[in-house]
Every structure is written in structure tokens, then in C-alpha cells.
VONUKE-155149 format. One record per atom (N, C-alpha, C): residue in three letters; atom name; x, y negated, z. Coordinates in pm, whole numbers, plus 50000, padded with zeros to 5 digits. Example, Ala and Ser with C-alpha at 12.3 -4.5 7.8 and 13.67 -1.06 7.14 Angstrom:
["ALA"; "N"; [51319; 50569; 50780]],
["ALA"; "CA"; [51230; 50450; 50780]],
["ALA"; "C"; [51320; 50330; 50780]],
["SER"; "N"; [51285; 50225; 50708]],
["SER"; "CA"; [51367; 50106; 50714]],
["SER"; "C"; [51290; 49997; 50787]],
END
This chain:
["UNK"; "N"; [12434; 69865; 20730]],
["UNK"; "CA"; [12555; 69786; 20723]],
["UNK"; "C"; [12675; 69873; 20754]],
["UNK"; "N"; [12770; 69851; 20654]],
["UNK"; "CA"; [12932; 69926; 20748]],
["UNK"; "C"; [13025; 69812; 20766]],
["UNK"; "N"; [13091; 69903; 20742]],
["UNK"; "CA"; [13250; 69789; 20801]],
["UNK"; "C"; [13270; 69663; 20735]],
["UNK"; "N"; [13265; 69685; 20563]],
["UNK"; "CA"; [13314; 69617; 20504]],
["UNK"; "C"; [13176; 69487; 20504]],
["UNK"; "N"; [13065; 69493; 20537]],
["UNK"; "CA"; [12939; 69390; 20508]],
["UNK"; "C"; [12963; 69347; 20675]],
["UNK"; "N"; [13012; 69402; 20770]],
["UNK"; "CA"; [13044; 69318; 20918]],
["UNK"; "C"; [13179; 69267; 20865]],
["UNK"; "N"; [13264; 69325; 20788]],
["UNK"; "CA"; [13381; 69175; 20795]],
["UNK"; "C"; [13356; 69049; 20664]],
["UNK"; "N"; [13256; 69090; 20578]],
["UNK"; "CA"; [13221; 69005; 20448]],
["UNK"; "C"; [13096; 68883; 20584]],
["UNK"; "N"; [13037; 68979; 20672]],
["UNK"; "CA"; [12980; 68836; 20791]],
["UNK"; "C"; [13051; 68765; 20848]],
["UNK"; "N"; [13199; 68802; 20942]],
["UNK"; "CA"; [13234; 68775; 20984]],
["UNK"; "C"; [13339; 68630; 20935]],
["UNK"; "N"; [13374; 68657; 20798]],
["UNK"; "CA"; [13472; 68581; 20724]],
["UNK"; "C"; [13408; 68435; 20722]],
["UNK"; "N"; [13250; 68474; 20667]],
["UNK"; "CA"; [13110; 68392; 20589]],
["UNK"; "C"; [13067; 68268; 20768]],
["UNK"; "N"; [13080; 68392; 20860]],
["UNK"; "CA"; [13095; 68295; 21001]],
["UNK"; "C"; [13171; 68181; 21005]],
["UNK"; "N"; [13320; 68213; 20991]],
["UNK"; "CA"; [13421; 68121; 21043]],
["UNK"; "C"; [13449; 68045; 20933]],
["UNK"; "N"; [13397; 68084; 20783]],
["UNK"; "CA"; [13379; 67976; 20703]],
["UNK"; "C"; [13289; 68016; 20579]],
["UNK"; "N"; [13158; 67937; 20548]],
["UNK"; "CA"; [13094; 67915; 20479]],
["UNK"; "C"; [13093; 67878; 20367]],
["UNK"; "N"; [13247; 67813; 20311]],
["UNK"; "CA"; [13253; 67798; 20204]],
["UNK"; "C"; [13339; 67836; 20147]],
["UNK"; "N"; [13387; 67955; 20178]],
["UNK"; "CA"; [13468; 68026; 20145]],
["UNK"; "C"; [13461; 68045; 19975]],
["UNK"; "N"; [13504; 68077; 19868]],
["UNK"; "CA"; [13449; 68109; 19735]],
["UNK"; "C"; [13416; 68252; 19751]],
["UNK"; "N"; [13400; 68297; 19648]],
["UNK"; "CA"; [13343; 68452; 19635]],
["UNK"; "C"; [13521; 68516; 19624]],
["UNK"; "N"; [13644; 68466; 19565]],
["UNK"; "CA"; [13728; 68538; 19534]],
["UNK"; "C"; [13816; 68509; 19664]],
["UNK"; "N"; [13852; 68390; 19729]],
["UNK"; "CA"; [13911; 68402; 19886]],
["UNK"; "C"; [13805; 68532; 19942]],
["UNK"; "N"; [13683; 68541; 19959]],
["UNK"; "CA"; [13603; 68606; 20060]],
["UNK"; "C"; [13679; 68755; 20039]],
["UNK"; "N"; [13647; 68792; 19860]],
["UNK"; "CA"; [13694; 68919; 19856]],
["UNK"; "C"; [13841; 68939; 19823]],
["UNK"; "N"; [13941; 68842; 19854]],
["UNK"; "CA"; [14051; 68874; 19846]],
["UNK"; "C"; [14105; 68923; 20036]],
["UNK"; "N"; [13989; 68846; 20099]],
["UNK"; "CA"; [14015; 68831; 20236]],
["UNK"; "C"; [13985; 68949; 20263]],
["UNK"; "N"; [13843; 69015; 20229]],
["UNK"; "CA"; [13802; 69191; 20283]],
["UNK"; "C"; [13849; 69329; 20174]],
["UNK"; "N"; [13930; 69259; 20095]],
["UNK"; "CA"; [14042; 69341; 20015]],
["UNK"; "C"; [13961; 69418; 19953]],
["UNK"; "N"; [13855; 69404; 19842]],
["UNK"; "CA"; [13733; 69402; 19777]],
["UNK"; "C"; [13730; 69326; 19649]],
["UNK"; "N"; [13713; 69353; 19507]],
["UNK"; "CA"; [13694; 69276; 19409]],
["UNK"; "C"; [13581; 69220; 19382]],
["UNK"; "N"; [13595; 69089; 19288]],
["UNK"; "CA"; [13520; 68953; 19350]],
["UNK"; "C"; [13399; 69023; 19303]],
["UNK"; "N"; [13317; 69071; 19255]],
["UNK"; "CA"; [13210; 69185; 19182]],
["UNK"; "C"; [13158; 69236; 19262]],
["UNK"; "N"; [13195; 69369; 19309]],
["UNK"; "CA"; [13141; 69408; 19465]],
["UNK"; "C"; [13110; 69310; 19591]],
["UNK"; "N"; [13191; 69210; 19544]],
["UNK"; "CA"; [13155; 69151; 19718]],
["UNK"; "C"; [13066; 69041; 19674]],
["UNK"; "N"; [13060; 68989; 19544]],
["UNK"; "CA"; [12986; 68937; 19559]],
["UNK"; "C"; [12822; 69008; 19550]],
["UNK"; "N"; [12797; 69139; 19521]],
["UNK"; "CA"; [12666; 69172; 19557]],
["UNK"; "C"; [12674; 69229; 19666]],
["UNK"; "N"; [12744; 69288; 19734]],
["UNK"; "CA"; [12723; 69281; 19899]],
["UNK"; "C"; [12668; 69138; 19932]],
["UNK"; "N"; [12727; 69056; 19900]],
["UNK"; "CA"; [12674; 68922; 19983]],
["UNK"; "C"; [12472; 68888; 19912]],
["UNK"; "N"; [12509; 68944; 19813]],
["UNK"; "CA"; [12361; 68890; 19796]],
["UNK"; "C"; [12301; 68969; 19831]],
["UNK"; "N"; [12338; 69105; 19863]],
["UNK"; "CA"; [12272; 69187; 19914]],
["UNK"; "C"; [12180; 69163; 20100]],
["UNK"; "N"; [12286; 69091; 20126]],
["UNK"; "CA"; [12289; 69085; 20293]],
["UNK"; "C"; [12250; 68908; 20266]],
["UNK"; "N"; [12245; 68832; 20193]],
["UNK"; "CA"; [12124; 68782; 20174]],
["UNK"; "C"; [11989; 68795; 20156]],
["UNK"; "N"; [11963; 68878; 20047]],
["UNK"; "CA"; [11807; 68902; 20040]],
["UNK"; "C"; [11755; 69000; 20172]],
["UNK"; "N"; [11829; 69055; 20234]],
["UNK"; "CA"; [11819; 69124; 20358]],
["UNK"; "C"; [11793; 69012; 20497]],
["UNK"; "N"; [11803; 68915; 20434]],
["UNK"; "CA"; [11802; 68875; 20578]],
["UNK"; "C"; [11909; 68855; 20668]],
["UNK"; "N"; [11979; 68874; 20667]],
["UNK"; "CA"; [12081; 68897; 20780]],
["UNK"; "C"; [12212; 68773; 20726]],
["UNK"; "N"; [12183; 68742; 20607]],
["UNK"; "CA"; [12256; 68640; 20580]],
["UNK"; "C"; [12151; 68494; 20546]],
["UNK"; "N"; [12125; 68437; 20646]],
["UNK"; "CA"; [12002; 68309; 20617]],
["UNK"; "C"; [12013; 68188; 20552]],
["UNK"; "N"; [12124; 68144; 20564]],
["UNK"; "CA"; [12164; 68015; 20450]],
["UNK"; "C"; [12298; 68004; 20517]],
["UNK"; "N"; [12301; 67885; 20485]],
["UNK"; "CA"; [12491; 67783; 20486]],
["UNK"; "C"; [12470; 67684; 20548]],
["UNK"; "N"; [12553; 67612; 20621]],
["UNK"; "CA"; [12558; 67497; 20739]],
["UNK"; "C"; [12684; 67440; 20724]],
["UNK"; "N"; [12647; 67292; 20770]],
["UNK"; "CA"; [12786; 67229; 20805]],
["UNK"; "C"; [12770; 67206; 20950]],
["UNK"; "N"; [12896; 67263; 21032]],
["UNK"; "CA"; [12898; 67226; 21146]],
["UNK"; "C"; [12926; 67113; 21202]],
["UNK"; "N"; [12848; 67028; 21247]],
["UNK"; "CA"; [12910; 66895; 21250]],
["UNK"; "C"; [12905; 66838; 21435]],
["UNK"; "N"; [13032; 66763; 21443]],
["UNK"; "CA"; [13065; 66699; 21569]],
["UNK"; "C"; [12959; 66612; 21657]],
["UNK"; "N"; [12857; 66701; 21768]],
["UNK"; "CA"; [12789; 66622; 21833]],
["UNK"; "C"; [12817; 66532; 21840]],
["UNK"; "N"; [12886; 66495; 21942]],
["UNK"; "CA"; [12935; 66383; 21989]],
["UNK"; "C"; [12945; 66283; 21870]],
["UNK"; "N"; [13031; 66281; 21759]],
["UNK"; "CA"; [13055; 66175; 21696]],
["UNK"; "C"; [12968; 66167; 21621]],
["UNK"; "N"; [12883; 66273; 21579]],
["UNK"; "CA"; [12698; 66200; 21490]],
["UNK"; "C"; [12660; 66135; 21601]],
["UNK"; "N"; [12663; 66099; 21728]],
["UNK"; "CA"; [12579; 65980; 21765]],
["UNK"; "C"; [12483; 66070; 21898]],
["UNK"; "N"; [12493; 66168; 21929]],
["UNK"; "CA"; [12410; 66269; 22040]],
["UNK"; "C"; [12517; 66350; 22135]],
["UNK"; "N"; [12583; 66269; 22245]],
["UNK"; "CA"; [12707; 66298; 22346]],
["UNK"; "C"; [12604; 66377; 22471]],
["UNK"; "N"; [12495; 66366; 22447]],
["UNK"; "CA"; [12428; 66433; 22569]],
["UNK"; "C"; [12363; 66543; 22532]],
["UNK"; "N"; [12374; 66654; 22632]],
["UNK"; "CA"; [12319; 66766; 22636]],
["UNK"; "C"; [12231; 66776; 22743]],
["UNK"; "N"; [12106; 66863; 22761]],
["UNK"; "CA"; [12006; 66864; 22857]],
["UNK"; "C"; [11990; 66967; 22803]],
["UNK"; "N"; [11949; 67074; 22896]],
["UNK"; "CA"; [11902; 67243; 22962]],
["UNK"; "C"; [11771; 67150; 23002]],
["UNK"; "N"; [11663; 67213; 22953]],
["UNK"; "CA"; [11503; 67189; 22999]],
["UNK"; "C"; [11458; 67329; 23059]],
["UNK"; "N"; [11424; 67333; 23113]],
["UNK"; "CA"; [11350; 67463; 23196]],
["UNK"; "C"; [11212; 67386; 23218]],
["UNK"; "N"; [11070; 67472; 23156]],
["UNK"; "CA"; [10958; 67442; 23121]],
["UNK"; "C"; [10882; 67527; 23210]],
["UNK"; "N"; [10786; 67532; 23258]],
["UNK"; "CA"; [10691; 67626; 23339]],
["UNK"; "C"; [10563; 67554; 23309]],
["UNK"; "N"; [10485; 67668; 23257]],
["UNK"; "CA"; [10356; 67641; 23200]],
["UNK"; "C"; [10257; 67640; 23307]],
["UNK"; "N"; [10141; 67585; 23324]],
["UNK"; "CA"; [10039; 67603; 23390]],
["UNK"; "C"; [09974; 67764; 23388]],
["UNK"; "N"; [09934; 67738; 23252]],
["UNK"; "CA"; [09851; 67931; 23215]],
["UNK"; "C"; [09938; 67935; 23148]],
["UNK"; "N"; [09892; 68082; 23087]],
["UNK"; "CA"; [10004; 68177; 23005]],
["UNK"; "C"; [09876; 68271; 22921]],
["UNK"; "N"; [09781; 68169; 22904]],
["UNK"; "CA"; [09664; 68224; 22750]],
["UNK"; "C"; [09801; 68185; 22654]],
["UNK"; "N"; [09658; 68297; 22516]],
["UNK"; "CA"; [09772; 68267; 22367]],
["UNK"; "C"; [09713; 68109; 22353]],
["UNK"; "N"; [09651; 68066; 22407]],
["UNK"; "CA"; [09639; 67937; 22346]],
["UNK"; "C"; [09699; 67836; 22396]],
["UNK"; "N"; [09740; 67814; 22536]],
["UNK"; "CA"; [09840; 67747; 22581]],
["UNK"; "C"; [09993; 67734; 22526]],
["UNK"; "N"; [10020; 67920; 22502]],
["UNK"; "CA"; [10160; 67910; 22462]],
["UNK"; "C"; [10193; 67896; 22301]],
["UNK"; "N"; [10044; 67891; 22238]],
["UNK"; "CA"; [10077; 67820; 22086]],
["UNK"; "C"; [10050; 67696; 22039]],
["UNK"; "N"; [09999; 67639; 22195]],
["UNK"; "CA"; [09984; 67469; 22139]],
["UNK"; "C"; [10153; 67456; 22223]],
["UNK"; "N"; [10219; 67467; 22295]],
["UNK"; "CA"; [10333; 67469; 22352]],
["UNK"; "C"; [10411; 67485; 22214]],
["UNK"; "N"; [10457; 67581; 22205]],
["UNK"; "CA"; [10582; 67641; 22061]],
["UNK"; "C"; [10533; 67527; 21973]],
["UNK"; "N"; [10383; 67485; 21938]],
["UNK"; "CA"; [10372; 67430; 21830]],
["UNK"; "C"; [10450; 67260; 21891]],
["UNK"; "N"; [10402; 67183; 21976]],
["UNK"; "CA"; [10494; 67095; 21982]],
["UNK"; "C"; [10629; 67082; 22004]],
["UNK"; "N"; [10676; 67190; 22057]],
["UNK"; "CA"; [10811; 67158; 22073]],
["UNK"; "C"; [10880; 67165; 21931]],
["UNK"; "N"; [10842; 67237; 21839]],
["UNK"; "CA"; [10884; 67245; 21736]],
["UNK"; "C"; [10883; 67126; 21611]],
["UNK"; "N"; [10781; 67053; 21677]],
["UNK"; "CA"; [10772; 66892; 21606]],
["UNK"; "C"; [10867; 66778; 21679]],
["UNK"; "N"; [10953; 66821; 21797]],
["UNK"; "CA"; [11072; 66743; 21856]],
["UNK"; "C"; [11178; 66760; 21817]],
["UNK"; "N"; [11198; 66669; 21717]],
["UNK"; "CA"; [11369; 66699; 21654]],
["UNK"; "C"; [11492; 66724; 21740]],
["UNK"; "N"; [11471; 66657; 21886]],
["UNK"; "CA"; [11592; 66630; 21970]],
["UNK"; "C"; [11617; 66765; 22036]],
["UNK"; "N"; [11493; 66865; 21995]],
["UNK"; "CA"; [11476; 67007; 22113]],
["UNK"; "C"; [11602; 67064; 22000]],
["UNK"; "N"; [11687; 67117; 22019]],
["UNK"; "CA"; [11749; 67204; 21926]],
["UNK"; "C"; [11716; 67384; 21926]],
["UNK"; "N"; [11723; 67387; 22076]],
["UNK"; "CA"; [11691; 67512; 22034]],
["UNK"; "C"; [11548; 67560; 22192]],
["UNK"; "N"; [11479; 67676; 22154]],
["UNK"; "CA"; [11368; 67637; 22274]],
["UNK"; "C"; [11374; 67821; 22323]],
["UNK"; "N"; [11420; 67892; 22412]],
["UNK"; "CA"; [11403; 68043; 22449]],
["UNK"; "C"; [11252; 68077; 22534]],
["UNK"; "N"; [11193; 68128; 22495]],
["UNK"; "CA"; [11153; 68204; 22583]],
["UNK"; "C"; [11202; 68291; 22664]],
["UNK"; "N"; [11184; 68290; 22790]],
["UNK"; "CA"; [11242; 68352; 22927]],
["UNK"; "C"; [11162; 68404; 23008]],
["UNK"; "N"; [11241; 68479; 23058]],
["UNK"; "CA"; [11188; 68565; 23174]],
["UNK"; "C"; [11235; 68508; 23308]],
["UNK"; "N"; [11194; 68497; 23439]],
["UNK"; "CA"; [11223; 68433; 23570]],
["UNK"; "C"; [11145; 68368; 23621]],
["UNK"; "N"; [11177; 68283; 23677]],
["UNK"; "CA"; [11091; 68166; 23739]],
["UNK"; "C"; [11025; 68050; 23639]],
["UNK"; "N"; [11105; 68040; 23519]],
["UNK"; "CA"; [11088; 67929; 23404]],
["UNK"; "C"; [11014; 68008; 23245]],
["UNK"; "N"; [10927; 67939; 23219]],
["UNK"; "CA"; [10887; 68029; 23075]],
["UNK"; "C"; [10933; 67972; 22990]],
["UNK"; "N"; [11051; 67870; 22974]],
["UNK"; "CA"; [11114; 67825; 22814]],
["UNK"; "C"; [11230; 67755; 22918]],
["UNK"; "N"; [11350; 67750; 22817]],
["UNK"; "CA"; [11467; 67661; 22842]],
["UNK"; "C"; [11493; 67621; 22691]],
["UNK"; "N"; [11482; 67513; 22719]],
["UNK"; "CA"; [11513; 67414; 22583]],
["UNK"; "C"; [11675; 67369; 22569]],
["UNK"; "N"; [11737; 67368; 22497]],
["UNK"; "CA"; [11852; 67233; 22467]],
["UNK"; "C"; [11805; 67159; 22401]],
["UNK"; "N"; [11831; 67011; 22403]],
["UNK"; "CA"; [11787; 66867; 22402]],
["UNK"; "C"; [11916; 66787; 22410]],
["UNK"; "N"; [11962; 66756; 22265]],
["UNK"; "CA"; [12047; 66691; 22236]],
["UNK"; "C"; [11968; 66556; 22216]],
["UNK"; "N"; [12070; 66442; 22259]],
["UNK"; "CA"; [12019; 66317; 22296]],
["UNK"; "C"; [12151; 66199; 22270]],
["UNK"; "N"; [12104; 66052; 22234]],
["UNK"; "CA"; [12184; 65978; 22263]],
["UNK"; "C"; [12238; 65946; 22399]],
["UNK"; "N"; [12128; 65909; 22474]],
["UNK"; "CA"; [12136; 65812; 22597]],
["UNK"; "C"; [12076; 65842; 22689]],
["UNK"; "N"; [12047; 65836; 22799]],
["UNK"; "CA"; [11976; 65877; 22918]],
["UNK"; "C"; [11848; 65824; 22910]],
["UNK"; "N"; [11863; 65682; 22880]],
["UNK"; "CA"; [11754; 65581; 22840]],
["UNK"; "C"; [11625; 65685; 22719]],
["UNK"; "N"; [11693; 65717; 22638]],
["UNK"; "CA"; [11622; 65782; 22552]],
["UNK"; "C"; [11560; 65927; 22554]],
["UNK"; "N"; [11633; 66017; 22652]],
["UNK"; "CA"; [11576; 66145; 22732]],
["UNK"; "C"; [11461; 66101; 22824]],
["UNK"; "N"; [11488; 65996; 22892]],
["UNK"; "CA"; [11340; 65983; 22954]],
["UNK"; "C"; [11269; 65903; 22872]],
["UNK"; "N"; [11242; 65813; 22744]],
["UNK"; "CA"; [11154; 65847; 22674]],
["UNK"; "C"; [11084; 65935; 22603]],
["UNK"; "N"; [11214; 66030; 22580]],
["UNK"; "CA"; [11166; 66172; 22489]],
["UNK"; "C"; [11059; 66243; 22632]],
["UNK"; "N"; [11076; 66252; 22762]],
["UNK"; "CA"; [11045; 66323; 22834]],
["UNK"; "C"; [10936; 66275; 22868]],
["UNK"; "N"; [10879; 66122; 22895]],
["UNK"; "CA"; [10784; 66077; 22892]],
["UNK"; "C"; [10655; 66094; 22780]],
["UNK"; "N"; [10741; 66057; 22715]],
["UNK"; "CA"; [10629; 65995; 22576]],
["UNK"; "C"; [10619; 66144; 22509]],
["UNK"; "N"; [10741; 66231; 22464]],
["UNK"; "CA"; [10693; 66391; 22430]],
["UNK"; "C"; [10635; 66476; 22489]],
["UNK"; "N"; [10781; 66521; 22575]],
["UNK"; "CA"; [10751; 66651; 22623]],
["UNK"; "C"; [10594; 66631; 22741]],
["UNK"; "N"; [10600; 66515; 22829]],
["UNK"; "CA"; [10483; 66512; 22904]],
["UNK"; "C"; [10314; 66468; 22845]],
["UNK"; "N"; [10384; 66473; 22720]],
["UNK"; "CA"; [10226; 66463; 22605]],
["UNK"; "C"; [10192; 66586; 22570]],
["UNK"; "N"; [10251; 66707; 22628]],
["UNK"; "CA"; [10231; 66826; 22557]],
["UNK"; "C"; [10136; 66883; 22697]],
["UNK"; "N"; [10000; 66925; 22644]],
["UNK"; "CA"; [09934; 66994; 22751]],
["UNK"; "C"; [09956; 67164; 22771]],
["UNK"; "N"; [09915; 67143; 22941]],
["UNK"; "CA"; [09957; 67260; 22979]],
["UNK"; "C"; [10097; 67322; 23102]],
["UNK"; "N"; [10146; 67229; 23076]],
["UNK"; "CA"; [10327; 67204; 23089]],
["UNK"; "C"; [10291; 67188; 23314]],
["UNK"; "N"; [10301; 67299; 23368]],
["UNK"; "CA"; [10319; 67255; 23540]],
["UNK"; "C"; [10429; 67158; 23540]],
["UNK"; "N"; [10571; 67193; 23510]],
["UNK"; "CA"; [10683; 67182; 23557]],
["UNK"; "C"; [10840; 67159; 23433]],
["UNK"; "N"; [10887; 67101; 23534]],
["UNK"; "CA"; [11037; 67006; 23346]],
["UNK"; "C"; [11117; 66987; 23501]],
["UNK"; "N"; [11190; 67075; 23438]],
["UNK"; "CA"; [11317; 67075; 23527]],
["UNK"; "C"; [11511; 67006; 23437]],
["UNK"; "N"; [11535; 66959; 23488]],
["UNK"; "CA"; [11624; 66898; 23373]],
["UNK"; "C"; [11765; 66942; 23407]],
["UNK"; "N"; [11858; 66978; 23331]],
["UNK"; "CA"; [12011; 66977; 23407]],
["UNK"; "C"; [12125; 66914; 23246]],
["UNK"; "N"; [12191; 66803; 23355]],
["UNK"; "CA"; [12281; 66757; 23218]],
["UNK"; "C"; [12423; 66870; 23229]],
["UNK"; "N"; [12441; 66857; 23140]],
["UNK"; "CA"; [12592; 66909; 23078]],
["UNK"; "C"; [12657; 66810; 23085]],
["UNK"; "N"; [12818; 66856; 23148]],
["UNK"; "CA"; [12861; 66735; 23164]],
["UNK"; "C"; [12989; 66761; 23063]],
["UNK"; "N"; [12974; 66866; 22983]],
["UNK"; "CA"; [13062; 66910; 22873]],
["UNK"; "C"; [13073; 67069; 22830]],
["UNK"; "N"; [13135; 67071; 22707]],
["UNK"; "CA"; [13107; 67187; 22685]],
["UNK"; "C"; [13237; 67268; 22712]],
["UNK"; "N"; [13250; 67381; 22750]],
["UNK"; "CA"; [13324; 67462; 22723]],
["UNK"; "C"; [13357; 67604; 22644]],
["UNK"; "N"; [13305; 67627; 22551]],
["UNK"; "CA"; [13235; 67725; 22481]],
["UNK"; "C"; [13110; 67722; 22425]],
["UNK"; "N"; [13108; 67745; 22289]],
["UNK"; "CA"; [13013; 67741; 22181]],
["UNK"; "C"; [13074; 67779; 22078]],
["UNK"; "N"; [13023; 67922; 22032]],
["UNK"; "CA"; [13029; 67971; 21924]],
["UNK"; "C"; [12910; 68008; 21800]],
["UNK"; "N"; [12913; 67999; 21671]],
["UNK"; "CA"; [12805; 68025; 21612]],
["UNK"; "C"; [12844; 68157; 21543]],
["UNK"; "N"; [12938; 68238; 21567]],
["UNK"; "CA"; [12993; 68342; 21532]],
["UNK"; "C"; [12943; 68421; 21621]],
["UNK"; "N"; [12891; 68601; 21601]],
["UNK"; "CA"; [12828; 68676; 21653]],
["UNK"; "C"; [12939; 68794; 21653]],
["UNK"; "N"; [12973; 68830; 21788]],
["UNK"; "CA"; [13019; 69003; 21797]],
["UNK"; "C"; [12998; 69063; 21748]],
["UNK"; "N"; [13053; 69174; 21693]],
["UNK"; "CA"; [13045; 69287; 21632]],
["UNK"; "C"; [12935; 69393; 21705]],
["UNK"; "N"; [12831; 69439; 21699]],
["UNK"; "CA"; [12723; 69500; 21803]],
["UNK"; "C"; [12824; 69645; 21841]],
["UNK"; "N"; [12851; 69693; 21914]],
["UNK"; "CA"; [12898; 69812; 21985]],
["UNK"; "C"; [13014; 69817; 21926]],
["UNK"; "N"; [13080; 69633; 21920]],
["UNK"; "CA"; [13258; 69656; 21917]],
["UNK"; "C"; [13266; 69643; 22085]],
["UNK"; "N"; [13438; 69644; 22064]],
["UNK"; "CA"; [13509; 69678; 22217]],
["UNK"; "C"; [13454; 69533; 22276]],
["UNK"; "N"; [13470; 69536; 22415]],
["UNK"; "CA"; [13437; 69423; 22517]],
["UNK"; "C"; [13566; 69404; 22527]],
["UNK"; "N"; [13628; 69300; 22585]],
["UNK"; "CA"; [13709; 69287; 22601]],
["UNK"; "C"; [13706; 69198; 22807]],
END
């Protein structure tokens, strides 16, 4: 990658639907070249699809929950019947594996409180294996970006 395929990402970040001739009028590039850079850094991988970002809160899911998970064992078979259910919970959005005291932190977007402790009941505590579900609400956000730094740009 050089300069010009980190600012043809960067543009494609802050908007997705950019056309091919804004994109390359934006990285000062004719619409030809940029547009096979982009397919380029598509079939590469590094460009994965297109999204609409849309307003938690007003689709109907105002709650956020941090899950911190601690497994009983730590066989491959515990931690692939684990990954495998969480991945059948629509409400998990996203699930890390970690290092510390906790072996996964989940986000768990939710309507209602009412409905986190069903999800927590009836899901997550149907999943064998599981010691420990530690929960913490968000009581708002302050930062969230789906845009990625430049790798060994300046810090600021």
C-alpha cells in the first residue's frame, strides 16, 4: 500500500458512497486509476464491503452492555463450542478475545434491561462451559469511530 491507496481508504471510511469520480477527484487521481486501485484493495482484502451506519439508539437498541466472559477450561473444545454460540446471538455485536482476568468481552446491544436478562438467562447461560458473566452498562457513548489511523502516522 502507499499513500495514495491509505487516502483512496480513508475517503471510502468517512464515506462509502462516495462515486468513483468524487473519490478520485478527492485523491487528485483519474476516475480509471482509482477506480482499479479500489478494486484492487478490494480483492486484497483490505477493502471488505459497504455499510450503512445507522443510529443505535433510534433503530430501537439505546442499551449498551460490556460482557466480560470467563470460561471454566480453556480445551479447543470448550473455546469452539463458546465462539460457536456467541456467534448465533444477534444482540452480541462484537465478541474479543482477551488477555487478563476475563477470556472474552462482548458488546451487547439491547432494547431493555428486561430483555438483557433474558438474553443472559435464556442465551448466554445456555452456553456450556461459561464460570463467570460479568456485566457493565454504558451509560453513553463518547467516542466511536469506524475509521482506522493511518499505521505509523503521527500520534497526536
Amino acid at each position: 500500500m502507499d499513500a495514495v491507496d491509505f487516502r483512496i481508504i480513508h475517503e471510502l471510511q468517512q464515506d462509502g458512497r462516495l462515486s468513483n469520480q468524487d473519490l478520485a477527484d478527492r485523491i487528485r487521481l483519474s476516475p480509471s486509476p482509482c477506480l482499479r486501485r479500489v478494486r484492487r484493495l478490494e480483492e486484497a482484502g483490505l477493502i471488505r464491503g459497504y455499510t450503512a451506519m445507522v443510529d443505535q439508539v433510534s433503530f430501537g437498541l439505546p442499551i449498551t452492555v460490556f460482557v466480560r466472559i470467563r470460561l471454566e477450561r480453556h480445551t479447543a473444545d470448550a473455546v469452539r463450542v463458546f465462539e460457536e454460540h456467541v456467534g448465533l446471538i444477534e444482540h452480541i455485536q462484537d465478541c474479543y478475545l482477551m488477555a487478563g482476568s476475563s477470556d472474552y468481552l462482548l458488546r451487547v446491544v439491547i432494547e431493555s434491561l428486561e430483555a438483557y436478562e433474558a438474553l443472559v438467562r435464556n442465551r448466554i447461560h445456555a452456553i456450556p462451559g461459561i464460570a463467570s458473566i460479568e456485566s457493565s452498562f454504558a451509560f453513553g457513548s463518547v467516542k466511536q469511530s469506524k475509521i482506522y489511523p493511518r499505521p505509523g502516522g503521527p500520534l497526536r
